[in-house]
Each structure stands twice: as C-alpha cells, then as structure tokens.
C-alpha positions in Angstrom: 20.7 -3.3 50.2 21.6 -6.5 51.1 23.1 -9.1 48.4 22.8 -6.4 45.8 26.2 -6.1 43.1 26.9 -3.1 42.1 28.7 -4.4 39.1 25.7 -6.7 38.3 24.0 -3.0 37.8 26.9 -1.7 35.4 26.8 -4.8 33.1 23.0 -4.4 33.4 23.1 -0.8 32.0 25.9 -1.6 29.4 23.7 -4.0 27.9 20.5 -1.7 28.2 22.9 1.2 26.3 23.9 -1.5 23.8 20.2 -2.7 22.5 19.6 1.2 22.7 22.3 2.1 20.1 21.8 -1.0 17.8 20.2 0.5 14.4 17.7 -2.5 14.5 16.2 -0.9 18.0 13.7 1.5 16.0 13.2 -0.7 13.2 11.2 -4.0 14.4 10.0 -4.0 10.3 12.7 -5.2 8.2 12.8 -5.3 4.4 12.4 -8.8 3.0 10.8 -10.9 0.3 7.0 -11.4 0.3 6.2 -15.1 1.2 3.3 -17.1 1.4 1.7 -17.5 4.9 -0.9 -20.2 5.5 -4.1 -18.7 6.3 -5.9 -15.3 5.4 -4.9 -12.0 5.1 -6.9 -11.3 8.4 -4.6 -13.8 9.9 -1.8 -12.4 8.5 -2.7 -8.9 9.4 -3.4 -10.4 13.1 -0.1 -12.0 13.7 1.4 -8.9 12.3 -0.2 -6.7 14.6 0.8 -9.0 17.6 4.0 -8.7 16.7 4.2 -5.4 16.8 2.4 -5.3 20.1 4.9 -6.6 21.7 8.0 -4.3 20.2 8.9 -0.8 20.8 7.6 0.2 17.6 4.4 1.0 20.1 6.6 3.5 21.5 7.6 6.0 19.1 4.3 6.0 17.5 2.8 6.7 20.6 4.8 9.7 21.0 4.5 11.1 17.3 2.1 13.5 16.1 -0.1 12.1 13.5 1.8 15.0 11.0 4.9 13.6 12.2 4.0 10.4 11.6 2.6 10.6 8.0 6.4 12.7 7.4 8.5 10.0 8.9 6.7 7.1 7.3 6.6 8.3 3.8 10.5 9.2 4.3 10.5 5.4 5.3 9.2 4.1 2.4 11.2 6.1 -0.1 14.6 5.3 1.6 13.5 1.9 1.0 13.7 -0.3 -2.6 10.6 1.3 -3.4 10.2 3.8 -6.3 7.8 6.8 -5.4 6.6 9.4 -7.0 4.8 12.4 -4.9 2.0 14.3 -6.7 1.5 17.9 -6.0 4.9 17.8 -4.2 3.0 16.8 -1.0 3.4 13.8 1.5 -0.8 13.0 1.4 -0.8 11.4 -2.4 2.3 9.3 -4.3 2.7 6.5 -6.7 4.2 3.4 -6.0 5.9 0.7 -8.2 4.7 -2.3 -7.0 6.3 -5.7 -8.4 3.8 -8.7 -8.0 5.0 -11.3 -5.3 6.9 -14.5 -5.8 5.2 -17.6 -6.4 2.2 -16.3 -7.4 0.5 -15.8 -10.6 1.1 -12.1 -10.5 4.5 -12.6 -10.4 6.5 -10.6 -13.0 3.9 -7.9 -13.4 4.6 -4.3 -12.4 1.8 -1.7 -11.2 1.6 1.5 -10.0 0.1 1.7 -6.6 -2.0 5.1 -6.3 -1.7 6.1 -2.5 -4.0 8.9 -0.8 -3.1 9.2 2.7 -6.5 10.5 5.1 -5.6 13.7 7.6 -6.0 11.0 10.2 -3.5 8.8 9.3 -2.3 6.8 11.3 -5.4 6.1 13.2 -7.6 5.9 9.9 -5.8 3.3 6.7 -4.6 4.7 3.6 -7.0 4.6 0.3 -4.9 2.6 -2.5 -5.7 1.5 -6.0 -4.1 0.1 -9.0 -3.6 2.7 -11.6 -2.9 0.1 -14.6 -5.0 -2.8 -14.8 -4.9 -5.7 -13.0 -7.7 -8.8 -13.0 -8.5 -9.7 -9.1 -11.7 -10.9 -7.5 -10.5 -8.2 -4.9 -9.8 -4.9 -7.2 -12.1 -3.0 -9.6 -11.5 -3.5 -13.1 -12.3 -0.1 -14.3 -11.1 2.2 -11.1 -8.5 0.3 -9.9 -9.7 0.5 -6.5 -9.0 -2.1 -3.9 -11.5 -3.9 -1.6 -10.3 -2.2 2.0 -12.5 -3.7 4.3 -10.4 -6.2 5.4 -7.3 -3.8 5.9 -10.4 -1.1 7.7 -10.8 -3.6 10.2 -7.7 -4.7 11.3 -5.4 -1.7 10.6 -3.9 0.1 13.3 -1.5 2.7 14.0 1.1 0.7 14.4 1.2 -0.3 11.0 2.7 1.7 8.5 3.5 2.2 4.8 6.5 -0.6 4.5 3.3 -3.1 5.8 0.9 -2.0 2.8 3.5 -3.2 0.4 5.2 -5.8 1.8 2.6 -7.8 3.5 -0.8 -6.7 2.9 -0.7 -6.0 -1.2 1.7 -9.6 -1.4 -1.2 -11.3 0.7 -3.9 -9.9 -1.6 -2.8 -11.3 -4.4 -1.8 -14.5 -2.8 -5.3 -14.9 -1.3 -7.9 -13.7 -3.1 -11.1 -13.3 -1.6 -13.7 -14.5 -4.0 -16.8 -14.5 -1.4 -16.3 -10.7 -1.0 -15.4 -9.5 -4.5 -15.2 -5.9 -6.7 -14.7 -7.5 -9.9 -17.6 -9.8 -10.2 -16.5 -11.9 -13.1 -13.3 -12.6 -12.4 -15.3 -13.9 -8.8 -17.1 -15.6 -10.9 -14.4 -17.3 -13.0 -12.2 -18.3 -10.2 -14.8 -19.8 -8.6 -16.2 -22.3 -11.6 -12.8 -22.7 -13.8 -9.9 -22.0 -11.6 -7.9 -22.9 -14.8 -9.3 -20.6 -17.2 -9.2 -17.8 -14.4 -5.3 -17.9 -14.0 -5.0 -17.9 -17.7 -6.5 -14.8 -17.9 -4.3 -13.7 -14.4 -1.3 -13.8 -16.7 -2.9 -12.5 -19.6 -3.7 -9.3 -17.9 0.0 -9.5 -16.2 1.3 -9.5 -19.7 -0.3 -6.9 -21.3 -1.1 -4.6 -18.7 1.3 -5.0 -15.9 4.9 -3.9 -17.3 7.0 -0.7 -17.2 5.9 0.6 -20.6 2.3 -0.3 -19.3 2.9 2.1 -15.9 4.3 4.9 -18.4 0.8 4.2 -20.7 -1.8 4.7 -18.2 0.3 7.8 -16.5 0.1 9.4 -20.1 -3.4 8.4 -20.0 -4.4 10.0 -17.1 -2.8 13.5 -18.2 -3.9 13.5 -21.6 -7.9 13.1 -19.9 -7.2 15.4 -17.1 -6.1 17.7 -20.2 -9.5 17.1 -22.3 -11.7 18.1 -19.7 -10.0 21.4 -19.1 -10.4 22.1 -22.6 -13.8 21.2 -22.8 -14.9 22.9 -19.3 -12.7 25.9 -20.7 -14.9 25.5 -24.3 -17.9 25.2 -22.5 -17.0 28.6 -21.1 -16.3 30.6 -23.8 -19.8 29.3 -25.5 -21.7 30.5 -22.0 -20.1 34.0 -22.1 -20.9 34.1 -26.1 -24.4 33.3 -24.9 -24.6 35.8 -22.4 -22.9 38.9 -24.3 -24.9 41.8 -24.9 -26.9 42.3 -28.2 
C-alpha cells in the first residue's frame, strides 16, 4: 500500500511487545499510602472505577472465572504488605491486619478485618467487619459489622481485594457518614460535639485497637465458640438422661 513503512510497523510492534512485557502491564493497582481525597467515598469509589475503565485490568477479569478470580485476588493480597490469616484453610473467609490511615484520628490503631467472600465474587462485594472494636458512625459497636451500602452500590468486578484496604476502609474512616449510621450514638456525638466525639475516637484506638487487642478478641472468639459446644454437648447428655429407659 502506498506510503506505508515497513519499518514504522517494526518499531510499532517493538513498542507493543515492550508495554506487553513491563511487570506494571497487569498491575494498573499499585501499593501506596492511603491519602485523603476531597469528596465522598462514592466519589472516591467513582473515580476509582473510571480509572479502571479505562486500563486493561477490564481484560483479564473479563476472561477469569469467578473461582479463578476469588484464587488470584486473595494470592494478590497476601503477596502484598498485608498480614492474612485464612480460616478453615479456605480462600472464602481470612483476617486481615488493618493499620488505621494517616492523618486521621484512627491513625495508630490496628484491627483485624474479618473478610467473608460471597460464591459470586467478583460480581457481588465482600462482607467485612471489624473483629476488635472500633467507635465509627459507620460500624456496629457490638458486631463489628460495616455499613456496605455504599460499597453495594458502586462495587464492581473490577475492583478487588487491594481496593477494600487501601481505598475504601482508608476512606471510611476519613469520611464518616453520620446521616446513614450503625452506631447511633457515636452519629449522634459527632454530630452535636465534634470535640468530645474524637476524644472518644482515640480512646477507643487506644484501648481497643493494638496488637495485644487483635490477639484478645481472637482468644475471645475461641474461648465462646468453646462454651457453646460444651453447653450444646451438656445440654445433650441431660436430653439422653431424660430420655433413657426406666
């Protein structure tokens, strides 16, 4: 064809085979510090997903089963900084260590980050709670549990576990959302005495969010799973005593 250079074609490819080789071509998420982003953690979530719109993350996710996917992604997150802790030996429930982001009044503090990963995943988000305590307008006090509806609505599959932890958690507790709350009073508190309510952000940060704290509440959870499999198994015995023959 006319005006056409063939060795216009070979730099062409060797720059197509170059980008193809680099070890950033499959990784469009890198690993960096939390930081504050003016806005909501919609708008956060939104740019986020635009982002990733436009990169060949879209690609390879596209092409990967949803089995695949959940392998691959959990693999991703513990070749990362991240320290986690599979229960049951399987890849649909882990713990997380989760360090509260720069700049914020959670900074310092230390949780465990129950994950529990749906069989639709990616398509449908992960379920995640805080298994020591934590005082957020957005987070149960009691269960731990956090408020997913914004995360529902504007997850997709091309999000994955590295986003959880490094831009929606960090967002969270950079913007709480006191309009929509789980924890009532500490709605409540932010709202009327901003003061008093960060106080008692760094109380709780203090007592409850450090690495003897995350070893407590895991020692916790054993010793009750424990008592209830001795009661049920008391609770037993009395019904076959009840039930024996005269």
């Amino acid at each position: 064809m006319g005006g056409y250079c063939s060795s216009g074609k070979c730099c062409f490819l060797a720059r197509v085979s170059k980008i193809w080789s680099s070890r950033d071509f499959f990784s469009p998420i890198k690993k960096h510090e939390p930081r504050p982003v003016k806005g909501s953690l919609e708008f956060s979530l939104g740019k986020l997903s635009g982002n990733l719109a436009g990169s060949r993350f879209v690609y390879k996710t596209k092409m990967s089963s949803p089995s695949k996917r959940r392998e691959m992604d959990v693999m991703k997150l513990m070749m990362s900084d991240y320290n986690v802790e599979t229960i049951n030996d399987g890849l649909n429930e882990f713990n997380v260590e989760f360090h509260g982001p720069k700049e914020s009044l959670y900074e310092g503090g230390l949780w465990k980050i129950r994950v529990e990963l749906p069989d639709a995943y990616p398509y449908k988000s992960p379920s995640i709670g805080f298994v020591n305590k934590i005082y957020h307008p957005n987070v149960d006090e009691l269960s731990g549990s956090v408020c997913l509806d914004v995360i529902n609505q504007s997850w997709s599959p091309m999000f994955d576990l590295l986003n959880v932890f490094e831009v929606f958690l960090p967002q969270l507790l950079l913007y709480p959302n006191p309009s929509d709350p789980l924890n009532g009073d500490a709605a409540s508190l932010m709202m009327k005495d901003r003061k008093q309510y960060d106080q008692k952000v760094k109380e709780y940060c203090e007592r409850y969010a450090k690495k003897e704290s995350i070893t407590n509440s895991t020692a916790e959870v054993d010793s009750g799973e424990e008592d209830i499999t001795d009661e049920e198994r008391d609770s037993s015995d009395d019904d076959i005593a009840g039930h024996a023959d005269p």
